[in-house]
C-alpha positions as CSV (number, residue, x, y, z in Angstrom):
1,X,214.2,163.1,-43.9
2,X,214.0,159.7,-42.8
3,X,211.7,157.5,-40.1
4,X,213.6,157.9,-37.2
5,X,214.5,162.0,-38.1
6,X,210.6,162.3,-38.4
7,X,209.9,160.2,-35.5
8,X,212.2,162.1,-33.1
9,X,211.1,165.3,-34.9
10,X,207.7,164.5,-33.1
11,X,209.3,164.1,-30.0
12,X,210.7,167.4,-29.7
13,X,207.1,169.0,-30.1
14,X,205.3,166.2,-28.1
15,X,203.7,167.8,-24.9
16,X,204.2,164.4,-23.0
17,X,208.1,165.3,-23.2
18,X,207.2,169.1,-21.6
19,X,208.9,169.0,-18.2
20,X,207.5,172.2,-15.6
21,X,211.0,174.0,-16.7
22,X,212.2,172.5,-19.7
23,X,211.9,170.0,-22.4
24,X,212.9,166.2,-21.7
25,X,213.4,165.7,-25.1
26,X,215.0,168.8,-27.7
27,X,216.7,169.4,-31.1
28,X,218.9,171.3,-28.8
29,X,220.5,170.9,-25.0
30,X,220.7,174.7,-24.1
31,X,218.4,174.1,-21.4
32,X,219.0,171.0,-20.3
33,X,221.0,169.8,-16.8
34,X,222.7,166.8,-17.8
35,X,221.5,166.2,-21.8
36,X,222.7,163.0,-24.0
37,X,222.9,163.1,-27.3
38,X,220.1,160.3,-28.6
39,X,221.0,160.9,-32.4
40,X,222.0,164.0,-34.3
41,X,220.2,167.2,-33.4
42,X,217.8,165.4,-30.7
43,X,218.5,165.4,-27.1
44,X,217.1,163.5,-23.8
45,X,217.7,165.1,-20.5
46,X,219.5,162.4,-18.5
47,X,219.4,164.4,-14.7
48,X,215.6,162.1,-13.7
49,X,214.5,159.6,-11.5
50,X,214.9,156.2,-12.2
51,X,211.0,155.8,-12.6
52,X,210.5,158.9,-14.9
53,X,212.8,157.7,-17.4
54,X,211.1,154.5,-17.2
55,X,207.7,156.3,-17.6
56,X,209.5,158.5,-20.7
57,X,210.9,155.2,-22.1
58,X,207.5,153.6,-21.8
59,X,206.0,156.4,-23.9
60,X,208.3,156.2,-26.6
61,X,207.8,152.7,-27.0
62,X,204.1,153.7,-27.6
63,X,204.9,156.5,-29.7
64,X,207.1,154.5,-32.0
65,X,204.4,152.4,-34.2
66,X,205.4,148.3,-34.5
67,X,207.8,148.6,-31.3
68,X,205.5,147.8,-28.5
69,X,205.0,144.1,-30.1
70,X,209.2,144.0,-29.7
71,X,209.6,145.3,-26.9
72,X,209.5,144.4,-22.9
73,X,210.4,145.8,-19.7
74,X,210.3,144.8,-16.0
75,X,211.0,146.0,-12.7
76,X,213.2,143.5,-10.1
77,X,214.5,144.8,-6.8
78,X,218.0,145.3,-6.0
């Protein structure tokens, strides 16, 4: 199994994903709204707010070990 399997493995049983009716992030979309396929067997539910995928974003950035130091975001106005 590699990293990323592993790593997104984690995600699936990571209570921080653990929406009030269903997971934000599964190995399967059966109960998701409007899911996207992230990689093979490991879905994201897509149907959020513009600031809770930010916050879900921002918390697999932590999750993920070494990315934090590559990464960046920031919010402008429109």
């Amino acid at each position: 199994m590699s990293m990323i399997h592993k790593f997104f493995r984690s995600l699936t049983k990571h209570n921080g994903f653990k929406g009030k009716s269903m997971r934000i992030i599964d190995d399967n979309d059966l109960n998701m709204r409007s899911p996207l396929k992230i990689a093979e067997g490991f879905y994201i539910e897509s149907n959020r707010s513009a600031n809770a995928i930010l916050n879900y974003c921002k918390l697999i950035i932590e999750k993920f070990d070494g990315v934090e130091e590559l990464s960046s975001y920031k919010l402008k106005a429109v």
